[in-house]
N, C-alpha and C positions, 0 to 999 in steps of 0.2 A: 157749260152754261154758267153763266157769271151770277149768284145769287147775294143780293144786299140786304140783311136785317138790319132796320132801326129799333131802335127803343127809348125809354126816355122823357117818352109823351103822358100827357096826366090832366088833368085839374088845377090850375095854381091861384091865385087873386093877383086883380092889378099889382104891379110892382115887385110881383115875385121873378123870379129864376127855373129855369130846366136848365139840363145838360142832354140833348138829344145825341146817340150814339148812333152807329152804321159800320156795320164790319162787312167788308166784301170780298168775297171768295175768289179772288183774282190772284192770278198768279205772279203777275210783276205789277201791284198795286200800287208801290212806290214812283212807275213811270205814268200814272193815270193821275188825269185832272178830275176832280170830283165837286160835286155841286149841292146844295141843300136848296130845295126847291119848296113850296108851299100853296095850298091849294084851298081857298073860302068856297063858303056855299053859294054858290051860284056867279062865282067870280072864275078867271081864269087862273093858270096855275103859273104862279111868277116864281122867278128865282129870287132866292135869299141872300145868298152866299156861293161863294166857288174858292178854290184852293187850288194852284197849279201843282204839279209834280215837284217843283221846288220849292214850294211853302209862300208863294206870291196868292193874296188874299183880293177879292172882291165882295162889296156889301151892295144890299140895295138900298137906296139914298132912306128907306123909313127902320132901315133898321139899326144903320151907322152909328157906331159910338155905345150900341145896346145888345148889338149879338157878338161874337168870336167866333169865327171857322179854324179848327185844328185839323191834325193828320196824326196819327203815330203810327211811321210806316213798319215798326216790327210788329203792331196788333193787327193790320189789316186796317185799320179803322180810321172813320172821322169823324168829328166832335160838330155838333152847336150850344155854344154856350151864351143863353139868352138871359139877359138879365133887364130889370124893368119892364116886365113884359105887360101891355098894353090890350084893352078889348080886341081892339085890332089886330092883334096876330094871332086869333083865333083861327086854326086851320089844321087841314091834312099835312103835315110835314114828309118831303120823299127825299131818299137819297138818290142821288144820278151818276154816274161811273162811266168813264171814259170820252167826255165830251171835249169838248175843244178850246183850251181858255187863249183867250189875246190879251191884249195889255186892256181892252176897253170891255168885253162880255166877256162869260162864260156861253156856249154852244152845246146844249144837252147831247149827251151820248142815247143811246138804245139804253140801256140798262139801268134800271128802277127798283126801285126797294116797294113794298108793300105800304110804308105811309105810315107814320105815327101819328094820332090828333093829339094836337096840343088845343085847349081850351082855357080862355083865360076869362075869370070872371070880378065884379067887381064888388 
């Protein structure tokens, strides 16, 4: 059974920084695309970020230029490294494992992290 801990998540003010983590218990994590997903109150849960097996990045258009999605595949792990962070990305943050990346989406896999809240106040 595949298990993903994030962490990372906090309290910050407009304009500040997190660095969201996700280590996942896979065993060839280096050939899995992985995804940093996000979820508001009473909103649906959109994608953030996705990272192919090769280190090929996708953003989504509100967060470009403001988050980084990383991998280090000898920790198991992958990063978001959000910076200028905005009312707006007030949310659940989840990590996603093994989903399907193309040159245009990411396509969530089965496998979910537990969800970090990141809260951003002003």
């Amino acid at each position: 059974q595949v298990q993903l801990v994030e962490s990372g998540g906090g309290l910050v003010q407009a304009g500040g920084s997190l660095r969201l983590s996700c280590v996942a218990s896979l065993s060839r994590f280096n050939r899995n695309a992985m995804g940093w997903y996000r979820q508001a109150p009473g909103k649906q849960r959109e994608l953030v970020a996705a990272i192919s097996s090769g280190g090929t990045t996708k953003y989504a258009d509100s967060v470009k230029g403001r988050f980084t999605i990383s991998r280090d595949n000898a920790k198991n792990t992958v990063y978001l490294q959000m910076n200028s962070l905005k009312l707006e990305d007030t949310a659940v943050y989840s990590c996603n494992a093994g989903g399907y990346y193309t040159g245009s989406t990411y396509i969530a896999g089965g496998n979910w992290g537990q969800g970090t809240q990141v809260t951003v106040s002003s």
